[in-house]
PDBQT receptor file of N, H, CA, C and O in Angstrom, charges set to zero:
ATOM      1  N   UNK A   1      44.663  31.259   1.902  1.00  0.00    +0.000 N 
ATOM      2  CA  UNK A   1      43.780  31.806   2.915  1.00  0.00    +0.000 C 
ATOM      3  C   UNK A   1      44.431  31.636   4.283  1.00  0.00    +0.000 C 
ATOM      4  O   UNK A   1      45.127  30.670   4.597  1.00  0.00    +0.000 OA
ATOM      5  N   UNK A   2      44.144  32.634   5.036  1.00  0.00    +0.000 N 
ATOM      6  H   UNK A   2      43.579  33.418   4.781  1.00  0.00    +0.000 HD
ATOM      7  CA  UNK A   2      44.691  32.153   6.435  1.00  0.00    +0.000 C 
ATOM      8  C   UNK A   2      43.658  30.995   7.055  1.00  0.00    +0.000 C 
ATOM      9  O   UNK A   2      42.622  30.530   6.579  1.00  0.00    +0.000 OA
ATOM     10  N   UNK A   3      44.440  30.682   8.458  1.00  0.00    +0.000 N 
ATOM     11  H   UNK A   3      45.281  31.060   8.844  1.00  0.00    +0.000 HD
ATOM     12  CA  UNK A   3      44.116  29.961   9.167  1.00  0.00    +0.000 C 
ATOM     13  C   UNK A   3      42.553  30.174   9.489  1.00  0.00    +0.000 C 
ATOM     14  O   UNK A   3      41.615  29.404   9.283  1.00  0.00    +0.000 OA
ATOM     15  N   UNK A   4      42.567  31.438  10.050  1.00  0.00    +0.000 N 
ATOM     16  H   UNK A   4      43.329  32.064  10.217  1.00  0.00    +0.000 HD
ATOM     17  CA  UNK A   4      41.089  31.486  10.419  1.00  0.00    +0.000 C 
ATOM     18  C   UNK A   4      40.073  31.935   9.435  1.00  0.00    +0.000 C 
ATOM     19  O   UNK A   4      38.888  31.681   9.647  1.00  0.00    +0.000 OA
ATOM     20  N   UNK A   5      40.393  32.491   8.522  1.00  0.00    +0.000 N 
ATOM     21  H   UNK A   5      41.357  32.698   8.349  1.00  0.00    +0.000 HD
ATOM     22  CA  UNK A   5      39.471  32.531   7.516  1.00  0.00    +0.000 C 
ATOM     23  C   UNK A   5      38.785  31.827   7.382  1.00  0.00    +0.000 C 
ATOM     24  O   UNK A   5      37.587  31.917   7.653  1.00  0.00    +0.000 OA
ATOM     25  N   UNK A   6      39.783  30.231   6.572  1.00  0.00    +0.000 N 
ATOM     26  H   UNK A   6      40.755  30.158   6.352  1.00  0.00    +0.000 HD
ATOM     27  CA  UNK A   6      39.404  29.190   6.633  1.00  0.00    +0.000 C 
ATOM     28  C   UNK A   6      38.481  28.501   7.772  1.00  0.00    +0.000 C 
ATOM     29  O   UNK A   6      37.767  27.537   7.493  1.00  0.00    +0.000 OA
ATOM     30  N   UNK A   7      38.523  28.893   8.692  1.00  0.00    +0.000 N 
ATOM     31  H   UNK A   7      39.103  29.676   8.918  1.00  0.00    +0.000 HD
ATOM     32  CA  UNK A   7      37.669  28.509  10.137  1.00  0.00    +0.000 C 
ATOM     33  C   UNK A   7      36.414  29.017   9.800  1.00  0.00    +0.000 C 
ATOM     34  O   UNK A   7      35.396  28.358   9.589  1.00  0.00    +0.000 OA
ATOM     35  N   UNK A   8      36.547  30.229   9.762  1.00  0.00    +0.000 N 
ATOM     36  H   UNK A   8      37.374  30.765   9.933  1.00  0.00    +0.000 HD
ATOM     37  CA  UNK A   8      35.031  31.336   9.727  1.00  0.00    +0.000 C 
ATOM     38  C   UNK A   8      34.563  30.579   8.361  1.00  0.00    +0.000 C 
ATOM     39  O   UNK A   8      33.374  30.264   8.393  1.00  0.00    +0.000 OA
ATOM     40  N   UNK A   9      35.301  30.198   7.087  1.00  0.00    +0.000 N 
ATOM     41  H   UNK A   9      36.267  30.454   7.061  1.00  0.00    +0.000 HD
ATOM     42  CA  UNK A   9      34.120  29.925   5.854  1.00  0.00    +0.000 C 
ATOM     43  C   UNK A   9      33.730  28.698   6.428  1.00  0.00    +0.000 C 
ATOM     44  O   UNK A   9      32.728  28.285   5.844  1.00  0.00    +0.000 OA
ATOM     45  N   UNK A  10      34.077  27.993   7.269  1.00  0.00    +0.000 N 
ATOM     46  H   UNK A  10      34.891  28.328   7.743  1.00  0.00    +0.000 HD
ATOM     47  CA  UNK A  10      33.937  26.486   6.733  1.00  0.00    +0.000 C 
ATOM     48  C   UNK A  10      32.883  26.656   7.859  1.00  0.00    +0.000 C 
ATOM     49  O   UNK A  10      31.832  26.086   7.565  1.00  0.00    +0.000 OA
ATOM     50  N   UNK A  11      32.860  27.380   9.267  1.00  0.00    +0.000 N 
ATOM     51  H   UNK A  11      33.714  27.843   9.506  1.00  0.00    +0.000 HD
ATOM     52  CA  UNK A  11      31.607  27.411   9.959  1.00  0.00    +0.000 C 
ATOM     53  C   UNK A  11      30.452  28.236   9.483  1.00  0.00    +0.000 C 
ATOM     54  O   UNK A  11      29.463  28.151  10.211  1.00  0.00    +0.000 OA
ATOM     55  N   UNK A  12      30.320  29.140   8.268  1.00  0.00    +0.000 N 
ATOM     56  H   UNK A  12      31.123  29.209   7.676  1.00  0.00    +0.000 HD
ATOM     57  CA  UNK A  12      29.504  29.775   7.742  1.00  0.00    +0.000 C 
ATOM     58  C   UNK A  12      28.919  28.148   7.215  1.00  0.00    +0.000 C 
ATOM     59  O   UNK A  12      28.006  27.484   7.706  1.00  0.00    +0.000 OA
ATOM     60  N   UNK A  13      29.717  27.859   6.179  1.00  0.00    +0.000 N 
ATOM     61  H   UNK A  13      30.459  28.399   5.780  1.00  0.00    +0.000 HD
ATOM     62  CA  UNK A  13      28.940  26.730   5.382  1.00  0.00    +0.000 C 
ATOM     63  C   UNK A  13      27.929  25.501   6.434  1.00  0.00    +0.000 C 
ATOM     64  O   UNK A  13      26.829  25.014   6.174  1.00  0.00    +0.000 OA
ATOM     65  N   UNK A  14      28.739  25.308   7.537  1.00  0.00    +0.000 N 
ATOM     66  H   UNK A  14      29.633  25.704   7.748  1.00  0.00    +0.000 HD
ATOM     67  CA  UNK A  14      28.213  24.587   8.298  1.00  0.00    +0.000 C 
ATOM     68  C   UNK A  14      26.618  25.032   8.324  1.00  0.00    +0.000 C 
ATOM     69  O   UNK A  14      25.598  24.441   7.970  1.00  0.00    +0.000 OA
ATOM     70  N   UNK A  15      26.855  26.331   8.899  1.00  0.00    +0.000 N 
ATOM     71  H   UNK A  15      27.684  26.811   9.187  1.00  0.00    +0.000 HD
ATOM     72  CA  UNK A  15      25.653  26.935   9.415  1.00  0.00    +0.000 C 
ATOM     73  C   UNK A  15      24.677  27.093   8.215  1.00  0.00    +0.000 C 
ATOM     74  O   UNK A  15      23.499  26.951   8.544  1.00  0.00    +0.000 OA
ATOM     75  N   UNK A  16      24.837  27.284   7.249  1.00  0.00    +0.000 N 
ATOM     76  H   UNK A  16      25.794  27.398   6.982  1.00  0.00    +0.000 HD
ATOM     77  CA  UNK A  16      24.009  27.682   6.141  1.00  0.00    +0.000 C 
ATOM     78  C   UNK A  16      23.567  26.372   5.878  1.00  0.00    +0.000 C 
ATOM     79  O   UNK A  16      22.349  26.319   5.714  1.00  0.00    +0.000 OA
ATOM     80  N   UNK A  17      24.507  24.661   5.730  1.00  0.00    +0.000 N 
ATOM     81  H   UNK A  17      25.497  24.704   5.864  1.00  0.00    +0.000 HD
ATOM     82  CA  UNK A  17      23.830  23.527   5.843  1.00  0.00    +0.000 C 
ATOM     83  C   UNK A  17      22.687  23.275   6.871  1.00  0.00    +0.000 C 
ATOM     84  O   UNK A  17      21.494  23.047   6.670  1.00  0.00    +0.000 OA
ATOM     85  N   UNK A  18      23.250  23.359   7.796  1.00  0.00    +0.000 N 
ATOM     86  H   UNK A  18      24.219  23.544   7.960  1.00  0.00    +0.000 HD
ATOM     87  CA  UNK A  18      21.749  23.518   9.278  1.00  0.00    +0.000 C 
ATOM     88  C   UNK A  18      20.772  23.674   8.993  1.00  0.00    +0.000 C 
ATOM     89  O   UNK A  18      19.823  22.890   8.991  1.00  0.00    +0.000 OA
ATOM     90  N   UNK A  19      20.905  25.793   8.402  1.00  0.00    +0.000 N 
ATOM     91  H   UNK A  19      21.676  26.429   8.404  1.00  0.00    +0.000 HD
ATOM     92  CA  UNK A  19      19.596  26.096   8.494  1.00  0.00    +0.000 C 
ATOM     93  C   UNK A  19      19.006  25.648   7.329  1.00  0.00    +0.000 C 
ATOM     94  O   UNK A  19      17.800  25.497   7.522  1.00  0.00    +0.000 OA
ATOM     95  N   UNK A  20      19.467  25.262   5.762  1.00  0.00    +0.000 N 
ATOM     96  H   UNK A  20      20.447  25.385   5.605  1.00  0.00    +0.000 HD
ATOM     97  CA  UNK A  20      18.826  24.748   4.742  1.00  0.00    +0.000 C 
ATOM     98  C   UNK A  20      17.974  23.078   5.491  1.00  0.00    +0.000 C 
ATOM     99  O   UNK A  20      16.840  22.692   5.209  1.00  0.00    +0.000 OA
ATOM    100  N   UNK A  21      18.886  22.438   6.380  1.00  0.00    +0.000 N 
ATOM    101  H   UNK A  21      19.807  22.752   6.610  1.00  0.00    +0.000 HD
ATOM    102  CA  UNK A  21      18.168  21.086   6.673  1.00  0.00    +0.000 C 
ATOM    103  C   UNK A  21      16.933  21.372   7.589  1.00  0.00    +0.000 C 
ATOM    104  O   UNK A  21      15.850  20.786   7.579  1.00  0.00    +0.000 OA
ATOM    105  N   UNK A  22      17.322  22.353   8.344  1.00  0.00    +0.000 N 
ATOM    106  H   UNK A  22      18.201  22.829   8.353  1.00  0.00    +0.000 HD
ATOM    107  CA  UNK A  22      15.858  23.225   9.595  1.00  0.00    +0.000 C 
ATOM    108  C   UNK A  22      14.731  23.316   8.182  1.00  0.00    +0.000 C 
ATOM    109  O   UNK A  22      13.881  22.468   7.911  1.00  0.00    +0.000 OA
ATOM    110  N   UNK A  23      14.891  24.033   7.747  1.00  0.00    +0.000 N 
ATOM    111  H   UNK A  23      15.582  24.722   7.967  1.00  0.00    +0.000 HD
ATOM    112  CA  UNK A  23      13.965  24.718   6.575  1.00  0.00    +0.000 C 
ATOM    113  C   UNK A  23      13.604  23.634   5.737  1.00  0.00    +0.000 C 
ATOM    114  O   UNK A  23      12.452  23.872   5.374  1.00  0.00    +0.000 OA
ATOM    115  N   UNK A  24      14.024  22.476   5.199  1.00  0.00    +0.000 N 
ATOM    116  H   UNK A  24      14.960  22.283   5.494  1.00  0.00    +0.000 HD
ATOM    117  CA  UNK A  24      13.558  21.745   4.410  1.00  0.00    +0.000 C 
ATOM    118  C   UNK A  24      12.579  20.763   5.170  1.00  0.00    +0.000 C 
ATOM    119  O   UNK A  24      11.698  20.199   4.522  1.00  0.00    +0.000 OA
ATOM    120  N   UNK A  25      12.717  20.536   6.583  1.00  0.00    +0.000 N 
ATOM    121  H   UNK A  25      13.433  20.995   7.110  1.00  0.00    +0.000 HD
ATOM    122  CA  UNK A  25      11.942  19.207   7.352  1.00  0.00    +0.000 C 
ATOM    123  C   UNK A  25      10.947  20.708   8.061  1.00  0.00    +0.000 C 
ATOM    124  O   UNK A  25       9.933  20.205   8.546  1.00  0.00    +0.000 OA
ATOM    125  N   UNK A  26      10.919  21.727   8.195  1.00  0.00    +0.000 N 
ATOM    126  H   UNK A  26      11.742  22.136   7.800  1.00  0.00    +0.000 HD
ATOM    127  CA  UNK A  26       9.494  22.405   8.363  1.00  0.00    +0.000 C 
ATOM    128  C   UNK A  26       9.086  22.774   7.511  1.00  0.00    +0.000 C 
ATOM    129  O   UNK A  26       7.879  23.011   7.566  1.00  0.00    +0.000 OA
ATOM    130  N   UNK A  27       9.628  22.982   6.539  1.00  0.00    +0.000 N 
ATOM    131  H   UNK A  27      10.608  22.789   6.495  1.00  0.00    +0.000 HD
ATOM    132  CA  UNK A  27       8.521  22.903   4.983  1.00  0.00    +0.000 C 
ATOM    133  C   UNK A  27       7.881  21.725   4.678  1.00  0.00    +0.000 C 
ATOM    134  O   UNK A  27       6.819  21.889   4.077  1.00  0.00    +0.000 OA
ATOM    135  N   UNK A  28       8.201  20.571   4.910  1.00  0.00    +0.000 N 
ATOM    136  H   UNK A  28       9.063  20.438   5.398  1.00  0.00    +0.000 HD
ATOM    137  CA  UNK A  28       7.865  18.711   4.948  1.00  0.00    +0.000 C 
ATOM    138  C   UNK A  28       6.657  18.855   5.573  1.00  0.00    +0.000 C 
ATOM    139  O   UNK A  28       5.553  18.646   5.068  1.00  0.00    +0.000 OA
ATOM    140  N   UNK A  29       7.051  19.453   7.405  1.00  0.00    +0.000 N 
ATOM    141  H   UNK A  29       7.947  19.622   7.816  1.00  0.00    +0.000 HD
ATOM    142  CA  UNK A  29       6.354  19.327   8.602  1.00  0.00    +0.000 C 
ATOM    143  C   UNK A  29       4.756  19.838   8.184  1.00  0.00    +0.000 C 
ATOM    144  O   UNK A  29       3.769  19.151   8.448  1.00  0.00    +0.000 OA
ATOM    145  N   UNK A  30       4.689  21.148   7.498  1.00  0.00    +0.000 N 
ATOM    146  H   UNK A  30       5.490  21.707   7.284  1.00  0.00    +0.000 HD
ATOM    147  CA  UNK A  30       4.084  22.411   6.930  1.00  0.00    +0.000 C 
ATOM    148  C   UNK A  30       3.121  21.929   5.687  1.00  0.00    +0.000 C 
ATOM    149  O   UNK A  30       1.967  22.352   5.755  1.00  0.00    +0.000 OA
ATOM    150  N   UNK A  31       3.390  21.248   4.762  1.00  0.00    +0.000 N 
ATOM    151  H   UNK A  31       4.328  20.905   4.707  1.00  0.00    +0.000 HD
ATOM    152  CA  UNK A  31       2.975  20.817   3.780  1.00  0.00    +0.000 C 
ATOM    153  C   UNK A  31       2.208  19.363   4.575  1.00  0.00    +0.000 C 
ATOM    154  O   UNK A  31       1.013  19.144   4.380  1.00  0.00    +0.000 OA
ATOM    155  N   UNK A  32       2.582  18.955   4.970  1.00  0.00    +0.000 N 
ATOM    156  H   UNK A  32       3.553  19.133   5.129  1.00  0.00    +0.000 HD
ATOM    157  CA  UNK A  32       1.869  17.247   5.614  1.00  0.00    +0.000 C 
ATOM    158  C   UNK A  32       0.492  17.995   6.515  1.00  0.00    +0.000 C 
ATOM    159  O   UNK A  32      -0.671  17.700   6.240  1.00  0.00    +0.000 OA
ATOM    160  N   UNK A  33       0.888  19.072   7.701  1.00  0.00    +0.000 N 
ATOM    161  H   UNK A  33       1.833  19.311   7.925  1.00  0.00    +0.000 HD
ATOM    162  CA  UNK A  33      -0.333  19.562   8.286  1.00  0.00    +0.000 C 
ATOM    163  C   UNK A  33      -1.434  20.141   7.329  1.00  0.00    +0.000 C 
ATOM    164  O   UNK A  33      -2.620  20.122   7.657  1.00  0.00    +0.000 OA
ATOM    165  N   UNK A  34      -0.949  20.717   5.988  1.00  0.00    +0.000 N 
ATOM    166  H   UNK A  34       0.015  20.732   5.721  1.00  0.00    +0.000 HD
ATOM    167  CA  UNK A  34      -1.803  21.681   5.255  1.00  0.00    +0.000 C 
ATOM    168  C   UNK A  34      -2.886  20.566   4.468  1.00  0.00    +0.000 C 
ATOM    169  O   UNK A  34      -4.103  20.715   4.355  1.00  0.00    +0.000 OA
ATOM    170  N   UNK A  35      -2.023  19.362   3.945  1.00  0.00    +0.000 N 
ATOM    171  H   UNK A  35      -1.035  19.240   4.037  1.00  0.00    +0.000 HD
ATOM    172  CA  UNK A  35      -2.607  17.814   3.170  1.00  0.00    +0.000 C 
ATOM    173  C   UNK A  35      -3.838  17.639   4.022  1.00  0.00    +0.000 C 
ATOM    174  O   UNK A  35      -5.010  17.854   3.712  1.00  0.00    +0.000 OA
ATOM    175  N   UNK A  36      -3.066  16.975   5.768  1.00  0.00    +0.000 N 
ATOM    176  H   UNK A  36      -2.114  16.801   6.020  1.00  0.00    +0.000 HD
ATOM    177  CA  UNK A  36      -4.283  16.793   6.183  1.00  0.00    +0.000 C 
ATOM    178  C   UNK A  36      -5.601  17.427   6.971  1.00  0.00    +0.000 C 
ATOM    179  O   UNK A  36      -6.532  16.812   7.491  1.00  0.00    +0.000 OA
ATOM    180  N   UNK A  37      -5.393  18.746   6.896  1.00  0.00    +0.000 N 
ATOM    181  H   UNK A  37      -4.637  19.246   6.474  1.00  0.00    +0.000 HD
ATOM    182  CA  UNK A  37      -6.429  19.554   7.025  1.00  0.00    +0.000 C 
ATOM    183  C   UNK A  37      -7.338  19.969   6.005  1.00  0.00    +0.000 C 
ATOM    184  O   UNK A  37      -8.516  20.283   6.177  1.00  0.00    +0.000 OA
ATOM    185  N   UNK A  38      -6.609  19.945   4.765  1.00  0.00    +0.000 N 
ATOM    186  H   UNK A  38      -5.652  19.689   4.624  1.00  0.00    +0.000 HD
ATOM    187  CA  UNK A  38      -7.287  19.912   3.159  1.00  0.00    +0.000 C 
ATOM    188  C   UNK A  38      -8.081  18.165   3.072  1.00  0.00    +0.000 C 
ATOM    189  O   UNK A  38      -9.287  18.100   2.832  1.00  0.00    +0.000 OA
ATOM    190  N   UNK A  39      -7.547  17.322   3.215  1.00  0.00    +0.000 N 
ATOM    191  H   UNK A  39      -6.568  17.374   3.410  1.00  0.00    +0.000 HD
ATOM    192  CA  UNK A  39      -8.462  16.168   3.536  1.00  0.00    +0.000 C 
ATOM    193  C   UNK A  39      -9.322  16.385   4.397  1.00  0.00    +0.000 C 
ATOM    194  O   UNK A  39     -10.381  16.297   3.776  1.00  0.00    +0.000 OA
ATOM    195  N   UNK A  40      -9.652  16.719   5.917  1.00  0.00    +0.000 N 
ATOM    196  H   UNK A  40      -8.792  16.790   6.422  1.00  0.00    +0.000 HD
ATOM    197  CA  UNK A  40     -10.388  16.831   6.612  1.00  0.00    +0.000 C 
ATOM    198  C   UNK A  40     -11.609  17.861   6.033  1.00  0.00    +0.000 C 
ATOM    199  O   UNK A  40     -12.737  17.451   6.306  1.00  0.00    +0.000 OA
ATOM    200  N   UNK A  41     -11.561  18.941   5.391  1.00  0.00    +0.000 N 
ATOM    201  H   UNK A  41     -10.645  19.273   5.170  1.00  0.00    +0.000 HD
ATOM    202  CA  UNK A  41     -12.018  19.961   4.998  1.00  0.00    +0.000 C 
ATOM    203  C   UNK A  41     -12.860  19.316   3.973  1.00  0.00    +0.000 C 
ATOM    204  O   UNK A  41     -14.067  19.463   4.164  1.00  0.00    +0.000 OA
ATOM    205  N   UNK A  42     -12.548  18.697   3.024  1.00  0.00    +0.000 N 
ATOM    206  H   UNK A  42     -11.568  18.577   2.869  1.00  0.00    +0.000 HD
ATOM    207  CA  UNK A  42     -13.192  17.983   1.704  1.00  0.00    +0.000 C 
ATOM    208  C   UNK A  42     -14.156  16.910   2.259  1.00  0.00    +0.000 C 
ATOM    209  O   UNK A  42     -15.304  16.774   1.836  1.00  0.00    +0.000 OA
ATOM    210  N   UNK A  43     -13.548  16.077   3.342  1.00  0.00    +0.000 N 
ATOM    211  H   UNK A  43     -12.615  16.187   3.686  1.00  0.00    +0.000 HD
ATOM    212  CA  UNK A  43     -14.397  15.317   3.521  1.00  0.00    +0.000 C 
ATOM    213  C   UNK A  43     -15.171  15.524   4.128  1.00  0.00    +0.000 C 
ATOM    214  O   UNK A  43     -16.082  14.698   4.181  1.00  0.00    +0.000 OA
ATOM    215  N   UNK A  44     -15.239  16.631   4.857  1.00  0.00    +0.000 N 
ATOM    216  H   UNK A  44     -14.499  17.302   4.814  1.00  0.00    +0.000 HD
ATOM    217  CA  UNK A  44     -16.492  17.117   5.723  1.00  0.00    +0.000 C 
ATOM    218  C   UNK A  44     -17.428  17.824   4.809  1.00  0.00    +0.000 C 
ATOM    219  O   UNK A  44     -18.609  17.478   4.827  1.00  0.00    +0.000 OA
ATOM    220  N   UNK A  45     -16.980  18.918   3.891  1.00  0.00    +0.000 N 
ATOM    221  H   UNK A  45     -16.021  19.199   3.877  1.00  0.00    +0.000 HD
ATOM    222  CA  UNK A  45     -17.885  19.199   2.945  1.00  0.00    +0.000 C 
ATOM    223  C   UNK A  45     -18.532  18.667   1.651  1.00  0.00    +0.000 C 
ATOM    224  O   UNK A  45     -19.398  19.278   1.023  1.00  0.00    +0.000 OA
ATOM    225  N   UNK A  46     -17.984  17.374   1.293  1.00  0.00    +0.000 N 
ATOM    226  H   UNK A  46     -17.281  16.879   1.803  1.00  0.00    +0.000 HD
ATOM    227  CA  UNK A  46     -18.120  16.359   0.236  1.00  0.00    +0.000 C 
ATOM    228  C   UNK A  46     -19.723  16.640   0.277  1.00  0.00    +0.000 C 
ATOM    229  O   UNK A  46     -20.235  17.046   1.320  1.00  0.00    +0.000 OA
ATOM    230  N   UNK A  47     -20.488  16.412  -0.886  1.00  0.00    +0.000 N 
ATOM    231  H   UNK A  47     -20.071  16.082  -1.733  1.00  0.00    +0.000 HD
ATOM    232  CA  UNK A  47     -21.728  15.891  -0.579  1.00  0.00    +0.000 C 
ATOM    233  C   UNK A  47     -21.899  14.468  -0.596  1.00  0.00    +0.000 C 
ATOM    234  O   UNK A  47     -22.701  13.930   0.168  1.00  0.00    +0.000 OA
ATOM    235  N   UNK A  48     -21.247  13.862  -1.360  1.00  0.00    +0.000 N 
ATOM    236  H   UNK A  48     -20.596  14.299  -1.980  1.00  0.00    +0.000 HD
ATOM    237  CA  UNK A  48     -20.912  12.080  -1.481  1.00  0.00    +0.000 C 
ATOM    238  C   UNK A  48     -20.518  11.908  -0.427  1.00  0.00    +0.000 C 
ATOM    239  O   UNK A  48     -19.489  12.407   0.029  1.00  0.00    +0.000 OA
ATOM    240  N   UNK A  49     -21.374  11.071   0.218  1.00  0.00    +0.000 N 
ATOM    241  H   UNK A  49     -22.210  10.665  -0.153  1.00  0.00    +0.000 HD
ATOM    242  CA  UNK A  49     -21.003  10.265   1.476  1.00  0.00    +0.000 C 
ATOM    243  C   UNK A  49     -20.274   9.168   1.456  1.00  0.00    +0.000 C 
ATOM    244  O   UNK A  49     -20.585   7.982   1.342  1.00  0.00    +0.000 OA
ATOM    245  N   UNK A  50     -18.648  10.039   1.658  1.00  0.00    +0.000 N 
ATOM    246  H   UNK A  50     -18.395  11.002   1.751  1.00  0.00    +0.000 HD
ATOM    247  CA  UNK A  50     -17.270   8.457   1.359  1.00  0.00    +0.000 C 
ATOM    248  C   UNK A  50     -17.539   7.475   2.620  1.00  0.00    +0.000 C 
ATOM    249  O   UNK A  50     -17.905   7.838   3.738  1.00  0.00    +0.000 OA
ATOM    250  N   UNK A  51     -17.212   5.830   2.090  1.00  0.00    +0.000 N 
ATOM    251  H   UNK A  51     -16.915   5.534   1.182  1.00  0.00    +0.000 HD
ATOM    252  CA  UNK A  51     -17.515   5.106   3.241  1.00  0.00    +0.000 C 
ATOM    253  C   UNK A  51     -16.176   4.866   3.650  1.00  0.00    +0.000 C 
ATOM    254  O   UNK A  51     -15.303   5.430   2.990  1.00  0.00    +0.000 OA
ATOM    255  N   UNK A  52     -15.895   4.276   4.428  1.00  0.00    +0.000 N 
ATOM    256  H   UNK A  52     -16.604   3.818   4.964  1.00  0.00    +0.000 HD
ATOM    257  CA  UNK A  52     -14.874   4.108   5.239  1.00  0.00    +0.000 C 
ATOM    258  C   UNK A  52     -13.975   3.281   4.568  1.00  0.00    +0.000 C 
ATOM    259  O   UNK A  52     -14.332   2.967   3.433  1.00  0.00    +0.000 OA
ATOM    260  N   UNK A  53     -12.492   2.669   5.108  1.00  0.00    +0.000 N 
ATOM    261  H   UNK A  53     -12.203   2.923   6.031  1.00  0.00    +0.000 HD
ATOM    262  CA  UNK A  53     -11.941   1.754   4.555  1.00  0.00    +0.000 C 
ATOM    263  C   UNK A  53     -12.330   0.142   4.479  1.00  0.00    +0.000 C 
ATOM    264  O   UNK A  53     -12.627  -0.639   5.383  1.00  0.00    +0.000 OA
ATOM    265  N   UNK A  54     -12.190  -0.086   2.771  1.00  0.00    +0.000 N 
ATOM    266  H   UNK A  54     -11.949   0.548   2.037  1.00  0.00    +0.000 HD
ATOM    267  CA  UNK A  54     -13.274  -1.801   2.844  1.00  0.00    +0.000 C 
ATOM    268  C   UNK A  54     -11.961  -2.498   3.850  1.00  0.00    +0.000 C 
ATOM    269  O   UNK A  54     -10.836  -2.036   4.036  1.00  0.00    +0.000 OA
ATOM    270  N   UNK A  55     -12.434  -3.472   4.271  1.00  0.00    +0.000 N 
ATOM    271  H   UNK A  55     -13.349  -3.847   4.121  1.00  0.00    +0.000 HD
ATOM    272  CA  UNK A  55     -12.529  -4.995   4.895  1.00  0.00    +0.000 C 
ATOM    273  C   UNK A  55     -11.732  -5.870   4.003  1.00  0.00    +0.000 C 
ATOM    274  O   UNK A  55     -12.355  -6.468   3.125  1.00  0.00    +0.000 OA
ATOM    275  N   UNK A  56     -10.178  -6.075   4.110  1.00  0.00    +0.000 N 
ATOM    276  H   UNK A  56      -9.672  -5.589   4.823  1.00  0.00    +0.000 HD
ATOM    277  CA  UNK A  56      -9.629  -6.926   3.741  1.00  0.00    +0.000 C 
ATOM    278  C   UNK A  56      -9.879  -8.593   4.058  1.00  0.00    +0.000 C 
ATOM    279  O   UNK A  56      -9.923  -9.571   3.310  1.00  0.00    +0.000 OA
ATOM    280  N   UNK A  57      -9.986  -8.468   5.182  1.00  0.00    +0.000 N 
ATOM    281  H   UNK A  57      -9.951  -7.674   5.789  1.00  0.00    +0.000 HD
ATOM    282  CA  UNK A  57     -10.636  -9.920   5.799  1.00  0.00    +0.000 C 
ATOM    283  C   UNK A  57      -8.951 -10.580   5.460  1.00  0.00    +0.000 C 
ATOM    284  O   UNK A  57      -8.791 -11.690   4.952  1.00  0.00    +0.000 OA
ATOM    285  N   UNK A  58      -7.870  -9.717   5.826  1.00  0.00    +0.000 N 
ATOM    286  H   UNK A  58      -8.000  -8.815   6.238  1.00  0.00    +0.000 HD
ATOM    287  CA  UNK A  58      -6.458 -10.931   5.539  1.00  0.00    +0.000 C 
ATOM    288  C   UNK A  58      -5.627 -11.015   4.045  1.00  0.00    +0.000 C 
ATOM    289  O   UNK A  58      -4.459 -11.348   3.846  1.00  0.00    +0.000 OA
ATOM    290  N   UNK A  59      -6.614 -10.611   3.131  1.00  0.00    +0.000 N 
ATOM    291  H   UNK A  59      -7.564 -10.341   3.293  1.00  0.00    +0.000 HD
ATOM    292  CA  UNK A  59      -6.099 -10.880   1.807  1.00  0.00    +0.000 C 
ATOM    293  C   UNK A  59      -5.232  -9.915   1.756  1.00  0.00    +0.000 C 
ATOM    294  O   UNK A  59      -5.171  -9.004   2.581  1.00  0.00    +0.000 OA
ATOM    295  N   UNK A  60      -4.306 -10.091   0.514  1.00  0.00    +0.000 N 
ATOM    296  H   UNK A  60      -4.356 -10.832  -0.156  1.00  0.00    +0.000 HD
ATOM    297  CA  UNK A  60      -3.349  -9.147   0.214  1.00  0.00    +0.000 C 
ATOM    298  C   UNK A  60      -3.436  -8.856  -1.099  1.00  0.00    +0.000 C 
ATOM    299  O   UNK A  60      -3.239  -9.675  -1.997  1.00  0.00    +0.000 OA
ATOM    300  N   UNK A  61      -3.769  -7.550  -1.272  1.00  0.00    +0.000 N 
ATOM    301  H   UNK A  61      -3.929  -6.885  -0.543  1.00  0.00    +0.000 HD
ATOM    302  CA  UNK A  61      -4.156  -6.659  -1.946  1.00  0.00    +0.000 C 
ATOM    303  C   UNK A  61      -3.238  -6.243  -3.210  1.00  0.00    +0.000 C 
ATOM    304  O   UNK A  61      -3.512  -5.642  -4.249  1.00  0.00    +0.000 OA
ATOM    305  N   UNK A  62      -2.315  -6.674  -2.823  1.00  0.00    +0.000 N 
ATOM    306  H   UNK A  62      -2.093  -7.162  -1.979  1.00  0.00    +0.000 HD
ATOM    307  CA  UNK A  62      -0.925  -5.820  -3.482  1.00  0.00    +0.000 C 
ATOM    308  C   UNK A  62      -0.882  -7.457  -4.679  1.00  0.00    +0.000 C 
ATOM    309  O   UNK A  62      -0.841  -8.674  -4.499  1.00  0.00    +0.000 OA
ATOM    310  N   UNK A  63      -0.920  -6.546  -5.831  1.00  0.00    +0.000 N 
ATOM    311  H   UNK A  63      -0.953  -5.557  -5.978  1.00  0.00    +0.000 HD
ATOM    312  CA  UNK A  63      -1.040  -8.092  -7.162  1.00  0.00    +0.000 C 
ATOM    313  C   UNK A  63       1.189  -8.557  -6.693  1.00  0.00    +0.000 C 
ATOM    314  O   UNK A  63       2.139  -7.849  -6.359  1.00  0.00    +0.000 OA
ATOM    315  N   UNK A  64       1.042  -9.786  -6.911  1.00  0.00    +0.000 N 
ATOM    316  H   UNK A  64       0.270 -10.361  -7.183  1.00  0.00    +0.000 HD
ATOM    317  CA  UNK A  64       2.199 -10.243  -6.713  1.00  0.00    +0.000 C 
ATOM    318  C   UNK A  64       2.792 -10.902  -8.101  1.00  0.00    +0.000 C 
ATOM    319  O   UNK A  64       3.916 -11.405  -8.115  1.00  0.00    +0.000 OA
TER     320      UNK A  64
């Protein structure tokens, strides 16, 4: 391959890495806003009245 060929593929690839990493963290971004608007939505229309988060009072929850 020539010199610049080699230039032009290797900045194509660059660029095509970019935009795959752009596109994967606003699909992330996209999916996290959609979660918590689908939570907000449920819990407002729930008829079960969810209570809030219980009261650890310190303990740790997590079995060891």
């Amino acid at each position: 391959m020539q010199p610049i060929a080699t230039a032009v593929f290797a900045m194509t690839m660059l660029l095509a890495l970019t935009a795959l990493i752009m596109w994967k963290l606003r699909r992330d971004l996209n999916a996290a806003r959609v979660n918590r608007g689908l939570r907000g939505y449920v819990t407002a229309k729930s008829a079960v009245l969810l209570s809030g988060p219980e009261e650890t009072h310190g303990e740790n929850l997590i079995p060891v």
